[in-house]
C-alpha positions in Angstrom: 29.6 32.9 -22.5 26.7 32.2 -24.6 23.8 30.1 -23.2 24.2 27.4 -25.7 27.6 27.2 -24.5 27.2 26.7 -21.2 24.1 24.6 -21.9 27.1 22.4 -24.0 29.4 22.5 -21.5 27.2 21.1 -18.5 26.0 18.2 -20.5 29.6 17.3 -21.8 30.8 17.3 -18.3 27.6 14.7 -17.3 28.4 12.5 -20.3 32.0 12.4 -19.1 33.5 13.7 -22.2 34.8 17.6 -20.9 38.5 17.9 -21.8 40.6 20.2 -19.4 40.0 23.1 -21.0 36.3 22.4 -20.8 36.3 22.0 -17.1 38.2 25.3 -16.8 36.1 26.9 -18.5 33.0 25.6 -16.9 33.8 26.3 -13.9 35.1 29.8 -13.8 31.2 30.4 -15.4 30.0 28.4 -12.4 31.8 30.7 -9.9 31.1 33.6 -11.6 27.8 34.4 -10.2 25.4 32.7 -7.6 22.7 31.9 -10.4 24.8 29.9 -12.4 25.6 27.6 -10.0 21.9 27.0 -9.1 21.4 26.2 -12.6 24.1 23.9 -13.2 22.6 22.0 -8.9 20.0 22.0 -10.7 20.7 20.5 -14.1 22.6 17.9 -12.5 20.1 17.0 -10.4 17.5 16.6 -13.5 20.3 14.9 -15.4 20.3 11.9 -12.8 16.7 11.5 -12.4 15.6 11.5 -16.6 19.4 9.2 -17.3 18.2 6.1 -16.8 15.0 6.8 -18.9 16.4 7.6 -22.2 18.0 5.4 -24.2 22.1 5.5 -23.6 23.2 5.6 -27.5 20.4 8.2 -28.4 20.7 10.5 -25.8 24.7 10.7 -25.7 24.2 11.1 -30.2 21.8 13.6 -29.1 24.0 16.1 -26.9 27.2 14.7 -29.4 25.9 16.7 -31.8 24.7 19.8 -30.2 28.1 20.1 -28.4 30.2 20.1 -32.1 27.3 22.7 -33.3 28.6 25.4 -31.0 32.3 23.9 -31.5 33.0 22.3 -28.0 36.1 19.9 -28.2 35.9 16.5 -27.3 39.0 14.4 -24.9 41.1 12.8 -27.2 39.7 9.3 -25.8 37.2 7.9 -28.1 33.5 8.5 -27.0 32.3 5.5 -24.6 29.3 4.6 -24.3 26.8 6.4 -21.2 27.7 4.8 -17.9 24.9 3.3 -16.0 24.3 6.7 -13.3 25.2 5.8 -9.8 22.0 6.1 -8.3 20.1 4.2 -10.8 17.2 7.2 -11.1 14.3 6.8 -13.8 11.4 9.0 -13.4 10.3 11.3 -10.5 6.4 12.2 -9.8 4.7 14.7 -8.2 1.5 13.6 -6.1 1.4 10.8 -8.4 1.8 12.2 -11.8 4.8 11.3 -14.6 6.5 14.1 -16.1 7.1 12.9 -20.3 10.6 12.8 -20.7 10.8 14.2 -24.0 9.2 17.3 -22.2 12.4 17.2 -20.0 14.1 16.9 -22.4 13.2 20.1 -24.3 13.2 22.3 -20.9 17.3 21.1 -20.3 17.9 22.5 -24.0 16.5 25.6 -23.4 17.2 25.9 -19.3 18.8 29.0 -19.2 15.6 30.7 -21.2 13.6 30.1 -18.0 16.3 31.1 -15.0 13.3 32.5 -12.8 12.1 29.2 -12.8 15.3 27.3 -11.9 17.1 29.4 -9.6 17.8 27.2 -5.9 19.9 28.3 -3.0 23.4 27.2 -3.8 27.1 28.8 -2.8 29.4 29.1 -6.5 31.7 25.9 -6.8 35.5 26.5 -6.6 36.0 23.2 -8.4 34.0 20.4 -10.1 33.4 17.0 -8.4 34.2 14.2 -10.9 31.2 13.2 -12.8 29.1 10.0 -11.8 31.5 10.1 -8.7 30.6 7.6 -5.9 27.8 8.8 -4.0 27.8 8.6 -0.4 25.4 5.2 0.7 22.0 6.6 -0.6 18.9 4.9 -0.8 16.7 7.7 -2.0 17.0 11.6 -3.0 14.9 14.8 -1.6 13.1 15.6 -4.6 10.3 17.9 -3.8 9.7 20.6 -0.7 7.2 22.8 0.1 8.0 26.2 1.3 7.1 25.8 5.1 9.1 22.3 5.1 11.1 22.5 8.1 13.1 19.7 9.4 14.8 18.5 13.0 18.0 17.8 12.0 18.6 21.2 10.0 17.8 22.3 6.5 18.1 19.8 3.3 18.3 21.0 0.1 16.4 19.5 -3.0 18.2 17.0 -4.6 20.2 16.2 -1.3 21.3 12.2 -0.9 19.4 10.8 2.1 21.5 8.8 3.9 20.2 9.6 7.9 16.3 9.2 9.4 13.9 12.3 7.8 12.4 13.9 10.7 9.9 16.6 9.1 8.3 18.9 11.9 6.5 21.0 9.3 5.4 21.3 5.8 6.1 18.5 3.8 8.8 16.5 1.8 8.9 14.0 -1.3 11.4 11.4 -1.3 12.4 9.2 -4.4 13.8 5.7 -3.9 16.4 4.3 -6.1 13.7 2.0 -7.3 12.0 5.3 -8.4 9.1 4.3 -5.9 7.6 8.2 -4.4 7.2 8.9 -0.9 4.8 12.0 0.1 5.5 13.2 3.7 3.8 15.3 5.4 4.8 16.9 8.9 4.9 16.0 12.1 6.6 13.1 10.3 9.6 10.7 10.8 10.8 8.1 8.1 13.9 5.9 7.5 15.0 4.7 4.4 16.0 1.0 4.8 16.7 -0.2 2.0 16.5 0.7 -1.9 13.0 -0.3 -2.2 12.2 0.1 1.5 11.3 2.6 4.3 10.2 2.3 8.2 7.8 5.2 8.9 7.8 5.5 13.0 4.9 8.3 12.7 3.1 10.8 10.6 1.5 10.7 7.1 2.8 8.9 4.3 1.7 8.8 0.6 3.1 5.9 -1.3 3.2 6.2 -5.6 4.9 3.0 -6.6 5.3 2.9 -10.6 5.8 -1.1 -11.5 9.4 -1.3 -12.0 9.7 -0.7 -8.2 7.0 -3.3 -7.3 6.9 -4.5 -4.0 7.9 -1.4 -2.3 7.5 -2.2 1.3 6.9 0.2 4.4 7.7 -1.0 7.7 5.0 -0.2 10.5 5.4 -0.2 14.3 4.3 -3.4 16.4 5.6 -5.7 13.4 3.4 -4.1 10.6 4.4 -4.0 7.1 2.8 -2.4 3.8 3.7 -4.2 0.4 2.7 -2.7 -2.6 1.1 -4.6 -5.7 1.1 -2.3 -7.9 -0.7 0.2 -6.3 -0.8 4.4 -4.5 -1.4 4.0 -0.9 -1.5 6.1 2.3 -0.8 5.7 6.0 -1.1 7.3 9.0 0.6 6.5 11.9 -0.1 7.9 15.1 2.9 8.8 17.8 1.2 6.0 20.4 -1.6 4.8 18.8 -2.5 2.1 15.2 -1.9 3.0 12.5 -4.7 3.6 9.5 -4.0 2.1 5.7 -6.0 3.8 3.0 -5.6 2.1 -0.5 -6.5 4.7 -3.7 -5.0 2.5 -6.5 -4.3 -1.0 -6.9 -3.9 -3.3 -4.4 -1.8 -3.5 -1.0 -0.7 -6.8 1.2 -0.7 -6.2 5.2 0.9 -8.5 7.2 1.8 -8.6 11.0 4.3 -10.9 12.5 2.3 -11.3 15.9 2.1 -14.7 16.8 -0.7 -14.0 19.3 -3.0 -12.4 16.3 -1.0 -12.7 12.7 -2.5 -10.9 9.9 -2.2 -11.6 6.2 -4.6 -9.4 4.3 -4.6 -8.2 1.0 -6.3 -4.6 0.6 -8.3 -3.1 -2.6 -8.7 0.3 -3.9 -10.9 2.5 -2.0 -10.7 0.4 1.0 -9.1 1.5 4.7 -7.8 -0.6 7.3 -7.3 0.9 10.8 -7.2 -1.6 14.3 -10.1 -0.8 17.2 -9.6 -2.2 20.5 -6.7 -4.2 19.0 -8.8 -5.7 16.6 -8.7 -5.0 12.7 -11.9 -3.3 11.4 -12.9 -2.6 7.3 -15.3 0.0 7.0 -18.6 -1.5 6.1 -18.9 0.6 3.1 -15.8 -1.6 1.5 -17.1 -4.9 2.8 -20.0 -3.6 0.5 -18.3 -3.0 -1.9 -17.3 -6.6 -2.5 -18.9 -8.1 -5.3 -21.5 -10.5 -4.4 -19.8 -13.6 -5.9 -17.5 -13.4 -3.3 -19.8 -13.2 -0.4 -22.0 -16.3 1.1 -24.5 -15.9 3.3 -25.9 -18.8 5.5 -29.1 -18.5 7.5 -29.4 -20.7 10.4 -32.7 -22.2 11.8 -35.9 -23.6 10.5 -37.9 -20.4 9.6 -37.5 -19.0 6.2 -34.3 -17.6 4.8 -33.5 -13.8 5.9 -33.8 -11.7 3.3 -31.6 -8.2 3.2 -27.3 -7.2 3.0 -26.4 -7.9 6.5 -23.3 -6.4 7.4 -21.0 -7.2 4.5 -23.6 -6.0 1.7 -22.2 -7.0 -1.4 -25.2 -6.0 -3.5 -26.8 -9.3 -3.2 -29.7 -10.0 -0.5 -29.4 -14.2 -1.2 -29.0 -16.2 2.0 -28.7 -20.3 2.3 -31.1 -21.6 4.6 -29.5 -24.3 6.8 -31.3 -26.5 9.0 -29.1 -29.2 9.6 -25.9 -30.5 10.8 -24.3 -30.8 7.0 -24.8 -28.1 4.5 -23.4 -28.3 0.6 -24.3 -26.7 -3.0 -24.3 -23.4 -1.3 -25.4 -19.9 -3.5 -23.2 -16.6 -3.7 -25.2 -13.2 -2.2 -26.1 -13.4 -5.7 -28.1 -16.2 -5.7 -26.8 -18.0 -8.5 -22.5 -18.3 -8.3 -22.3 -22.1 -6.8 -19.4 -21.6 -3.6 -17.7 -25.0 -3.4 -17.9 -25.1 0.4 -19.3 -27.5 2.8 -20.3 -26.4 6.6 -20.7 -29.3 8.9 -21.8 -28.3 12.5 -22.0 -30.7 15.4 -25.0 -28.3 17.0 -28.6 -30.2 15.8 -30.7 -28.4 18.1 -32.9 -25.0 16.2 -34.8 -22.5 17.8 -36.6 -19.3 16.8 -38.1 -16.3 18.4 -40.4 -15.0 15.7 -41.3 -11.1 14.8 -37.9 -9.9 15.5 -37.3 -6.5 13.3 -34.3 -7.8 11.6 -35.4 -11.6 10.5 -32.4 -12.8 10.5 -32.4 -12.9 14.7 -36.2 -14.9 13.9 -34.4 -18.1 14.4 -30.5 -19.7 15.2 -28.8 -23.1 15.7 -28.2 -23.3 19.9 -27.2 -25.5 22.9 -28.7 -25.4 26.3 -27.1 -23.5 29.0 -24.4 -25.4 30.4 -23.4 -27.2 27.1 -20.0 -28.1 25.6 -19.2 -25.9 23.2 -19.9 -26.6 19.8 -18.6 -26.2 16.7 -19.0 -25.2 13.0 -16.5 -26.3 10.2 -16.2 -24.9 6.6 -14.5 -26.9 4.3 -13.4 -26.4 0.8 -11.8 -22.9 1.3 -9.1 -21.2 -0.7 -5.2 -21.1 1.3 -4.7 -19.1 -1.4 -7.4 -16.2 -0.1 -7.7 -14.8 3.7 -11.6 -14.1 4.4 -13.2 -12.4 6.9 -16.1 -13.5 9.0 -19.3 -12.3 10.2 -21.0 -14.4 12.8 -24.2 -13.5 14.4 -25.7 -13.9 17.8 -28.8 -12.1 19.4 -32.4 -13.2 20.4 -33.5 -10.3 21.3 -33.3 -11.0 25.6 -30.0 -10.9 25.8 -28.8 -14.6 24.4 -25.2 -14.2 22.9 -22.3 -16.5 22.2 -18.3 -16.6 22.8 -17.0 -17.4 19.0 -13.3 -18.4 18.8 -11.6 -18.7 15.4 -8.0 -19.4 15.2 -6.9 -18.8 18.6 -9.3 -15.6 18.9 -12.4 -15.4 21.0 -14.9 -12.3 20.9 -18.1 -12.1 21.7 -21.8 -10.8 21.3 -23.7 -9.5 24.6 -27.0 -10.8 22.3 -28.7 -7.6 23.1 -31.0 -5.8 20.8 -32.2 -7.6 17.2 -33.8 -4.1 15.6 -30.2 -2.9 14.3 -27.1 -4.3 13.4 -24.6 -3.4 16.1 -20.8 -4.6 16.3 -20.5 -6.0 19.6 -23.8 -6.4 20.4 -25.3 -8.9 17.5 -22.4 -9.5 15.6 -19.0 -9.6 15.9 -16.2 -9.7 12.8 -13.5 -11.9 12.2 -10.8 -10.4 9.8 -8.6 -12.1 7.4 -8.4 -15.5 8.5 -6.7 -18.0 6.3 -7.6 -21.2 6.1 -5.4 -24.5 7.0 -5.8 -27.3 4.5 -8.5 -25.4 3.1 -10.7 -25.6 7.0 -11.8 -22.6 9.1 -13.0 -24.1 12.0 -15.4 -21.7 14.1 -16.4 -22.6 18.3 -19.5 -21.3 19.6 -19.6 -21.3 23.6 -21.1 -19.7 26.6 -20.7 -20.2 30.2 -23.7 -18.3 31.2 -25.9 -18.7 28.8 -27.6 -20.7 25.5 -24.9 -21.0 22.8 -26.9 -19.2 20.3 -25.5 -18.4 16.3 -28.4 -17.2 13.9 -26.2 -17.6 10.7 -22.9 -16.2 9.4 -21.7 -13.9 6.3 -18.5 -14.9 4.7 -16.3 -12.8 2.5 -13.2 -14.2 0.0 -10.8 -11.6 0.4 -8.4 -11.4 -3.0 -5.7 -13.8 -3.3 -2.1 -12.7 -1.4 0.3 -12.6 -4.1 3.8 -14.2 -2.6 6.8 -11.6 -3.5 10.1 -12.7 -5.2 13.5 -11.4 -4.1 13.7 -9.4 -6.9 9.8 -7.4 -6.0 7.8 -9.4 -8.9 4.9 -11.4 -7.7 3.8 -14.4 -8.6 0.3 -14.0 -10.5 -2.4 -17.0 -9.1 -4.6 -18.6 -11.7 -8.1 -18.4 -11.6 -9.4 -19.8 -7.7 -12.8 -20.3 -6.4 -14.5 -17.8 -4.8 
């Protein structure tokens, strides 16, 4: 049989137009040697994942007429138009990366040119399955391997329905939803396809490419963490007893943990990475940094001259409000010059200062005497649309720190040393904290001690997007900062 034949043949049993002869003689070339039937696993295989990305009517013309070129008979029905393919396929990538469909095109048309290339492990068919048959209940298809991939559960072969927990112990594996959102996984690694545009990945690396018509992909986390994409790549790892670590490289991400003791809400930008410390959720400082300084406000507090430098969050702008009283409005951006429409009213009135500290922020702070009921700062005018994250600051250099609580949460600074920045010690971070009817409300206390806060940084995190039903996300108008 020629090539162009059997090339025929194979695409008029796909469209559903191979009369019995046809089938006959397609497969007695199938079971005629071991290669043929890896090219024909193969080319249906290919034939399900580019479908749904041509256009019905063109593509079935298209294979129409090269069929009647080489003189392949039709069924006597009349031609129907291309059924919508069972598992809905569209596009499949490779770390990322589209293949052009009129490029897969071409290679199908001239597949038996390049057998070397196409050969798979297969055993000859004795008889054909009926074409677009029912597949088994299938979220998601193996469509890449590497050579070492080894599995638990014994071998799966590329273009295998998933339908059962992967559990890679080597190598690694790429998964394609029926939403056509790519899944990367790389061994030690075990993941379970939930739902068409949903996975639960227990533990191991995962990289996520999600193209926008599967928006919304979602990856379920243990201890009630989930990963929603917004249009975005994304990886995770996820220790087997341990946190696990979010790493956005495109687009934007939305966190979220259903912890009522410590919820999170947080929505994540490119080149940013979330882990949890000490059961506590920690940004590397170089992303806080990153922020752009309209969305950062920085608020000095105590009599002495504003501080003068990034602080923790950075942002590229060195601007800090001076506040000296109980009330505080008309408050600048770190850039000095982007109006925040916020108002911080504190019911502390007392100011100190300890002059010719190294960092000049810890020169002065807002305090209480020992003994004191705690006190409280309120900030007023915030976004519910936005989570923000919170710096607070509390050192005097001999060891005077405070207890902050912010939504249920208390941490605290120990107040010792004011020549460095250190987590724990001078500061302590709040992360993505939404506001209720616009208020953060922030207590400073201290049993043992002065209730001592020099000042604060505040960072607007992006708006969270709320996700439809059908994975589209509602898109926010313009907020404040």
């Amino acid at each position: 049989m020629s090539t162009d034949r059997s090339i025929a043949l194979m695409h008029a049993y796909l469209d559903g137009e191979l009369d019995a002869a046809g089938h006959r003689e397609l497969a007695d070339w199938i079971n005629a040697s071991p290669d043929h039937a890896a090219i024909f696993t193969r080319q249906t295989f290919d034939d399900r994942r580019i479908r749904d990305e041509l256009i019905a009517r063109e593509y079935q013309t298209l294979r129409r007429e090269a069929r009647l070129s080489v003189g392949v008979k039709e069924s006597s029905a009349a031609p129907q138009a291309d059924p919508e393919p069972a598992m809905g396929r569209r596009v499949w990538y490779l770390k990322g990366s589209a293949f052009s469909i009129n490029a897969v095109l071409a290679a199908l048309l001239v597949i038996a040119a390049a057998l070397t290339y196409l050969f798979l492990p297969s055993t000859p068919h004795s008889q054909l399955p009926a074409p677009h048959s029912a597949a088994p209940a299938s979220f998601a298809i193996l469509s890449d391997l590497s050579n070492d991939a080894a599995f638990a559960d014994g071998e799966l072969s590329l273009g295998s329905a998933l339908t059962a927990p992967i559990k890679l112990t080597a190598g690694s594996a790429q998964i394609m939803f029926n939403s056509t959102a790519v899944v990367d996984l790389i061994g030690p690694c075990e993941f379970q396809m939930t739902g068409p545009n949903r996975g639960r990945l227990t533990h191991g690396r995962l990289e996520a490419t999600v193209p926008q018509n599967a928006h919304g992909f979602t990856v379920d986390l243990p201890h009630q963490t989930h990963v929603i994409d917004l249009g975005t790549a994304f990886r995770i790892d996820a220790p087997d007893d341990g946190e696990p670590t979010i790493h956005v490289t495109r687009g934007r991400v939305a966190v979220t943990r259903d912890d009522p003791a410590n919820p999170i809400a947080l929505t994540l930008a490119a080149g940013q990475v979330m882990r949890w410390v000490a059961g506590r959720v920690v940004l590397n400082d170089a992303d806080l940094a990153a922020a752009a300084p309209q969305r950062v406000l920085n608020i000095d507090l105590g009599p002495t001259p504003a501080y003068d430098g990034p602080g923790v969050a950075g942002a590229g702008g060195h601007f800090w409000n001076r506040v000296a009283g109980p009330t505080a409005d008309k408050l600048l951006a770190a850039d000095g010059k982007t109006p925040w429409p916020l108002t911080l009213v504190s019911t502390v009135k007392m100011h100190g200062q300890r002059p010719g500290q190294a960092i000049g922020l810890f020169d002065d702070y807002a305090f209480s005497h020992i003994g004191s009921s705690p006190w409280t700062m309120r900030l007023d005018g915030l976004d519910d649309r936005r989570t923000y994250d919170l710096i607070l600051f509390a050192a005097t250099g001999i060891a005077q720190g405070a207890d902050f609580t912010v939504a249920g949460v208390t941490r605290s600074t120990t107040g010792r040393g004011a020549d460095a920045f250190s987590d724990g010690d001078n500061y302590i971070r709040f992360v993505a904290v939404r506001p209720v009817a616009g208020i953060i409300e922030i207590t400073v206390s201290k049993t043992d001690n002065a209730l001592i806060c020099n000042g604060l940084q505040i960072v607007a995190n992006e708006p969270q997007q709320t996700l439809a039903t059908d994975g589209a996300a509602d898109h926010p108008h313009d907020v404040k900062p």
